[in-house]
C-alpha positions in Angstrom: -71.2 17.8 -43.6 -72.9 17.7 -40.0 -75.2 20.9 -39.2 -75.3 22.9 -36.1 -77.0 21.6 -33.2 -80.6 21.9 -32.8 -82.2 24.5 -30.8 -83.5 23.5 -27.4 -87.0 21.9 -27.8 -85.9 21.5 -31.5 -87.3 24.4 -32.8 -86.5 28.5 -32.6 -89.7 30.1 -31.2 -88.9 34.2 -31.5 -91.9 36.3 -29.9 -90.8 39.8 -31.9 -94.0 40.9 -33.5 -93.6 43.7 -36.0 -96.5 46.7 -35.1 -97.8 49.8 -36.8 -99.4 52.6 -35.4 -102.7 51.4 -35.5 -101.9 48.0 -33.2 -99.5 50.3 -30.9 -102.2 52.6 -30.2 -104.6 49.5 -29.4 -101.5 48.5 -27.2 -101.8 51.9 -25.3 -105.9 51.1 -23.7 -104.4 48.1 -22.7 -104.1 47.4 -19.0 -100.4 48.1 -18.0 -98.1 46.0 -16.3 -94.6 48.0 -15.7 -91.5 45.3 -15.9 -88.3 45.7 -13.8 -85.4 45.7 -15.6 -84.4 42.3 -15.0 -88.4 41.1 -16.6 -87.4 43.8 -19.5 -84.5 41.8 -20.5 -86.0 38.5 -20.5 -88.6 39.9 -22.6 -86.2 40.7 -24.9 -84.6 37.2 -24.6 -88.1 35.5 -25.2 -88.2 38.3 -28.8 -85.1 37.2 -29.8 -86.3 33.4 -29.6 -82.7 32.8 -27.1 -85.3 31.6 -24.8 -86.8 29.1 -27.0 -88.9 27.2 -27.0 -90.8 29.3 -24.2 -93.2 31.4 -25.4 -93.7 33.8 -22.7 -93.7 34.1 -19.0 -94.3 30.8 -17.2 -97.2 29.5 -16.0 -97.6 28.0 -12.4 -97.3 24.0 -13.4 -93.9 25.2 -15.4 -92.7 27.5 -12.9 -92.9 24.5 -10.1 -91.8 21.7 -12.0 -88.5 24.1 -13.4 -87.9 25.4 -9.4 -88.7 22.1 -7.9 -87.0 19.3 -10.5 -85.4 21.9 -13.6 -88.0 20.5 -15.9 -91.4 22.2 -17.6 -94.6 20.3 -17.8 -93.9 18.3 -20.8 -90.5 17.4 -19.5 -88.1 19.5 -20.9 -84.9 20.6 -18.6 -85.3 24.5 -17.6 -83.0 25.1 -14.9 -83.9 28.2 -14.2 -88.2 30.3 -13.3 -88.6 32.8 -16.3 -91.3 35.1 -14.5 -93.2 38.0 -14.6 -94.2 39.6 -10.9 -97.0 42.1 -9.6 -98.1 43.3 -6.5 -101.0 41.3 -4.6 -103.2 44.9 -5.0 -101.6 44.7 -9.2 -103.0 41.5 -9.5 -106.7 42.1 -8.2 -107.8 44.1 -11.1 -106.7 41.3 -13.7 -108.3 38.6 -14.8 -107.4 35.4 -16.9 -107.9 35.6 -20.9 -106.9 39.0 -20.2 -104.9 40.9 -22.1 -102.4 43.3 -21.2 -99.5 45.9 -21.8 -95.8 45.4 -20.9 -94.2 48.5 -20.1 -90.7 49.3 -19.5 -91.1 50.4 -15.8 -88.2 52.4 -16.3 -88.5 54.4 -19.8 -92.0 54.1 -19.8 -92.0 52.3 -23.4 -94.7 49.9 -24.3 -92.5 46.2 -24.9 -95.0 44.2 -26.0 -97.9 42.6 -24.8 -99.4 39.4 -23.0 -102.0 37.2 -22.3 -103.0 36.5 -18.9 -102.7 32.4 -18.8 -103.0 32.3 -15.2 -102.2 34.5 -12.0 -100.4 32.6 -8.9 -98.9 33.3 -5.3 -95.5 31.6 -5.1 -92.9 31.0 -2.2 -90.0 33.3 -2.7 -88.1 31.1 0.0 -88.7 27.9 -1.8 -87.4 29.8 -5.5 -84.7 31.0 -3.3 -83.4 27.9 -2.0 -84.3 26.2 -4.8 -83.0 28.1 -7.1 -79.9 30.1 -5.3 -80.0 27.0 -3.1 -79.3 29.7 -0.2 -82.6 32.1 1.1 -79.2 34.7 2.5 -80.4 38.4 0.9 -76.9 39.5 0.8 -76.9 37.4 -2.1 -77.7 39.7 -5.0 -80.2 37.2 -7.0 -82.0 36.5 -3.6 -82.2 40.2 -2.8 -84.1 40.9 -6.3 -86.6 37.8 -5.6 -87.2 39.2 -2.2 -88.3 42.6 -3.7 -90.5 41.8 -6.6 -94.4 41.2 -6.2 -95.7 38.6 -4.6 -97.8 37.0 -7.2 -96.6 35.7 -10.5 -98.7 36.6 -14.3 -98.1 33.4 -16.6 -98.9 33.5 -20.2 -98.0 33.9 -23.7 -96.3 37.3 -25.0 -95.8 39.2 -28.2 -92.6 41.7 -28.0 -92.8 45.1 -29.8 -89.2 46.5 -29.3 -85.7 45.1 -28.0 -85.2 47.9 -26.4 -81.8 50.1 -26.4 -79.7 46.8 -27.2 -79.8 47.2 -30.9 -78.7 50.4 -31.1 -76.2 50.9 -28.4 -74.1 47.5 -29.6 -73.2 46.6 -33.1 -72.4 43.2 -31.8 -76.2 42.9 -31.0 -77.5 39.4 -32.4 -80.2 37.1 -32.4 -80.3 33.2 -32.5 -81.7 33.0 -36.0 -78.4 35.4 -37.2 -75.7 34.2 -35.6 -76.6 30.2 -36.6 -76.8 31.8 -40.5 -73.0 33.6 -39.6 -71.9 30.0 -38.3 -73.4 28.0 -41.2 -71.7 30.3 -43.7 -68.4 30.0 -42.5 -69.0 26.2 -42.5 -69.3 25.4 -38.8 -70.5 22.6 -37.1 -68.5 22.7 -33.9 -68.9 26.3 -32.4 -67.5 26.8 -28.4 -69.3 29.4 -26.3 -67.6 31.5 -23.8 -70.1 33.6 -21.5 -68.2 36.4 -19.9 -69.7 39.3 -17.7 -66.2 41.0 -17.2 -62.8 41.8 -19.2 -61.2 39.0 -20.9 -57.8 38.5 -18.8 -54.7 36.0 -20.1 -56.7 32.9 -18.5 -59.8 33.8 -20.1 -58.1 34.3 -23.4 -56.2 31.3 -23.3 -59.5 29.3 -22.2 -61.0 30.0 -25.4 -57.9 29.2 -27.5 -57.9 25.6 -26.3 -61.7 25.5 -26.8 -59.9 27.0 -30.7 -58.1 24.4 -30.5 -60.7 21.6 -30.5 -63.4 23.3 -32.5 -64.3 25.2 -36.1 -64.9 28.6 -33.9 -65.6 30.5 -30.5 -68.3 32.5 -30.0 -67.3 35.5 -27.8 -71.0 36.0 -25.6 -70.5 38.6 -23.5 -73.7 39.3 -21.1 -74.6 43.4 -21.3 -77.8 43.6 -19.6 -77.8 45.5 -15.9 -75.0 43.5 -13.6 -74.4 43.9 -9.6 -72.7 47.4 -8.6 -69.5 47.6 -8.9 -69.0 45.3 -12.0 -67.6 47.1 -15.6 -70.1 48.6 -17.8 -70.5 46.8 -20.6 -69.1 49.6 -23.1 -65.6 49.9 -21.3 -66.1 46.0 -21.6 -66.7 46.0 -25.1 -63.7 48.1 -25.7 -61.7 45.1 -24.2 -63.1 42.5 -26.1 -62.5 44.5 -29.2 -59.3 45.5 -28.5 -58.3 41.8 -27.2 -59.7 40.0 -30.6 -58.2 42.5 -32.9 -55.0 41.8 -31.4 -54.3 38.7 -30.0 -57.1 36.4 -32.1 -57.5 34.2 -35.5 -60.2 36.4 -37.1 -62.1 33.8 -39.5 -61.8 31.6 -36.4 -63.9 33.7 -33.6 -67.5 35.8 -33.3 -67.8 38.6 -30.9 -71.4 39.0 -30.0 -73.7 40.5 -27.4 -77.3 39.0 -25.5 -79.0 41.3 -23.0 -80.2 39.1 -20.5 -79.5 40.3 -16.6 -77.3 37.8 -14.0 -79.1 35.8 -11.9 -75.3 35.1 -10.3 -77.0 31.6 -9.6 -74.3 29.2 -10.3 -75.0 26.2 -11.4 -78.6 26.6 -12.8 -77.2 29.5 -14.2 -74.8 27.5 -16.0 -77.2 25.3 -17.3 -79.7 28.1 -18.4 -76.5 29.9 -20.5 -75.8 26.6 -22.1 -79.4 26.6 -23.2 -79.1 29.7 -24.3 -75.6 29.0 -26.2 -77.8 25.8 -27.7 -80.4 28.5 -29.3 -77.2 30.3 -31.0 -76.0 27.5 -32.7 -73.3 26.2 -29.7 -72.2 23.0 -29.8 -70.0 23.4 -26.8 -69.9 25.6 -23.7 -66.7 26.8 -22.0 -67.3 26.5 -18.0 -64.5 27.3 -16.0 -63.8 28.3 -12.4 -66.7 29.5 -10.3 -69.0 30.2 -13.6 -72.2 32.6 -12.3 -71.0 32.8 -9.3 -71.0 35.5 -6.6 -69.1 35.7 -3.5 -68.9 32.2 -1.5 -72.2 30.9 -2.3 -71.2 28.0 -4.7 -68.4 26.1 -5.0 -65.4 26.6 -7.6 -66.7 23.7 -9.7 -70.1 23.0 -9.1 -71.4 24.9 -12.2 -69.2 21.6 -13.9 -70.4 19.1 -11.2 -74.0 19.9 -12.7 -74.1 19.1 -16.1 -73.2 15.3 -14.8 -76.8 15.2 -12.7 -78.5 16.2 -16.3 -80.7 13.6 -17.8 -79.3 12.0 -20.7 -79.8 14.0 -23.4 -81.7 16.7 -22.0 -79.4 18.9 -23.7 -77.5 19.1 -27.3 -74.3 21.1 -26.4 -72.3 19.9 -24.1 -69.8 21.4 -21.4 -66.2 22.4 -21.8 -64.9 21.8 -18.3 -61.9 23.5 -17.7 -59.6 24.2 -14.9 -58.5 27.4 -12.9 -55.5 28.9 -15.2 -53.0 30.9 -15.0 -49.6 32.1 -15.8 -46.8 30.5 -14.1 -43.0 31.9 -14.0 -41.3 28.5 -13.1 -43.2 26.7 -16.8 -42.6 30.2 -18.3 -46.6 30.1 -20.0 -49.9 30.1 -19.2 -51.0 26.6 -17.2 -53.3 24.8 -15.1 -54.0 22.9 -11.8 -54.1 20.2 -14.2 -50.6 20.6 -15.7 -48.5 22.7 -13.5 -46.4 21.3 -11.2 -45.4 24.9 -9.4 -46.0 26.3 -6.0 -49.0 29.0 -5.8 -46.0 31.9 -5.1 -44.9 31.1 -8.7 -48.0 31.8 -10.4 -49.2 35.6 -11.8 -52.4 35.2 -9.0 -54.4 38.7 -8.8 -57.7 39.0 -7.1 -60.5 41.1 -8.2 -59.9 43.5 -5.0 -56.2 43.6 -5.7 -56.7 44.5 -9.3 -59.5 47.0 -8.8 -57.1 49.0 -6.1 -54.1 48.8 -9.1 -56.2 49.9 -11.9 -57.6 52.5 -9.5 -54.1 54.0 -8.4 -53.2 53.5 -12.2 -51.1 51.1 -11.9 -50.2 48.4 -14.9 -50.8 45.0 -13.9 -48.2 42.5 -15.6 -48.3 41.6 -18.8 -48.5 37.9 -17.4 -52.1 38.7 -16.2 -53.6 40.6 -18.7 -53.2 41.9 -22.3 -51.2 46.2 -22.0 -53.9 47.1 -24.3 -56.7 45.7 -22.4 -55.1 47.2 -19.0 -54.9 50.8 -20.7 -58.9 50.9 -21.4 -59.6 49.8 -17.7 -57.0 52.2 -16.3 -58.9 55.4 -18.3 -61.8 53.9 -17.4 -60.8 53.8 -13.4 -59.4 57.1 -13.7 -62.7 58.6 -14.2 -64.1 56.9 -11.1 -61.9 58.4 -8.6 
């Protein structure tokens, strides 16, 4: 029987390190470096080993070769700058060999700690072209680059906690679990679908064809910090468990959480969740319509159009790529660009404004567009934010 796919770079590298009180007090003299939340959840990504086979925050010949041609120094694709920021002052009083603290600049918790590889000044215009390919602040991933410090810390790290994510979400899972979940239901074929919103009829029916061609979907729903005005990811997770209970094979799907923060960078975005998917055992990656994306940065299929520019073999799993669906009245089911014939006025279409204003005045919307029991969590959900 074939396996599961490797991880990327071939091998799981998780940076959890269990400590006693003894090591966390030697953690405490340490020099502190306080992490914003988006650096907090990547720490917690390197822990988990989803970010394998990095072993920490990159150094500067990484970080240029990923922001300048999406590959580290030994060659391996990274799409996407895993970094660790301080202010020009911060950095003065480090030096290289050092090491240091992490710190939860928000709950003041001591994460982990790291050795100080190398300390560099970068071009946050170049990352955010690069990267965002657009340097426009109003874009919510540029915005955050154009905030943090100006000089990058690169090195190694060893993670103490995973912070509130183990706790808070039963679904909660690492790499090393959900491949052992996979393997014992006798997987080899397992379909990712990344989600960072409620699960409406065309998301639902994307995985079921991705059902359709595979041993089992993998339900990944993003619930580290998103933009303002997205769902929290508990009234999301009450969607997603309301929507498998109901509506899905149950020896034929996972539902499972990862705590890394948007980027909302598209394309490399894409490719960094595929990587991610790889670590977890994926074989295959849904990407639909407009996947990572944010307003009108990107277009509708680009995050497809990129996984054709990949090196051969740069990557295991391979994309889904899936068209815009819906449901259309004229075929009488759910359908696609690719196999509807019907005019756009015959199709259940709702936009994210529309919908927001519905759920808002609690209004239903049709069962064509989304599942009654996932509409009544969002409705008590928007009642409480008028």
């Amino acid at each position: 029987m074939r396996g599961l796919v490797p991880p990327h770079g071939e091998k799981l590298n998780p940076r959890f390190v269990k400590v006693d009180e003894e090591n966390r007090r030697k953690a405490e003299l340490l020099p502190q470096v306080h992490l914003n939340s988006k650096e907090v959840s990547d720490l917690i990504m390197l822990a988990m080993g989803a970010f394998s086979p990095l072993d920490g925050f990159m150094t500067q010949e990484d970080y240029l070769g990923v922001v300048r041609d999406m590959e580290m120094k030994d060659g391996l694709l990274w799409p996407v700058p895993i970094t660790l920021s301080i202010s020009g002052e911060e950095s003065q009083g480090l030096k290289e060999g050092q090491e240091i603290a992490l710190v939860d600049g928000e709950s003041g918790e001591i994460m982990g700690t790291m050795t100080v590889q190398e300390k560099f000044a970068y071009d946050k215009q170049e990352e955010a072209l690069q990267v965002f390919r657009t340097d426009d602040v109003a874009h919510p991933g540029v915005e955050r680059l154009h905030t943090q410090g100006d000089v990058y810390l690169g090195g190694p790290v060893q993670a103490f906690s995973e912070g509130k994510y183990p706790e808070e979400f039963p679904e909660f899972a690492r790499p090393a679990e959900t491949r052992r979940i996979f393997e014992e239901r006798g997987w080899s074929t397992v379909a990712a679908f990344q989600t960072r919103n409620p699960m409406h009829r065309s998301h639902e029916y994307l995985t079921k064809i991705a059902m359709e061609v595979s041993d089992g979907v993998f339900i990944h729903p993003i619930v580290g910090k998103l933009k303002a005005g997205d769902i929290p990811a508990k009234v999301r997770m009450e969607c997603y468990r309301a929507l498998l209970e109901n509506y899905f094979l149950q020896e034929r799907v996972v539902l499972k959480v990862y705590p890394m923060e948007m980027r909302y960078g598209g394309p490399k975005e894409a490719v960094l969740h595929a990587i991610i998917r790889q670590n977890f055992g994926c074989s295959h990656m849904i990407i639909g319509r407009d996947h990572a994306g944010v307003g009108k940065y990107y277009g509708a299929f680009d995050a497809q159009h990129i996984f054709d520019e990949l090196k051969p073999g740069a990557l295991h799993i391979e994309p889904l790529k899936l068209d815009w669906t819906f449901w259309c009245y004229k075929c009488g089911e759910m359908a696609s660009l690719k196999t509807c014939p019907h005019e756009v006025e015959d199709r259940c279409l709702i936009s994210g404004t529309e919908l927001r204003k519905m759920l808002s005045n609690g209004e239903k919307p049709p069962a064509e567009f989304s599942r009654p029991e996932v509409l009544d969590i969002l409705i008590d959900y928007y009642k409480t934010q008028n």
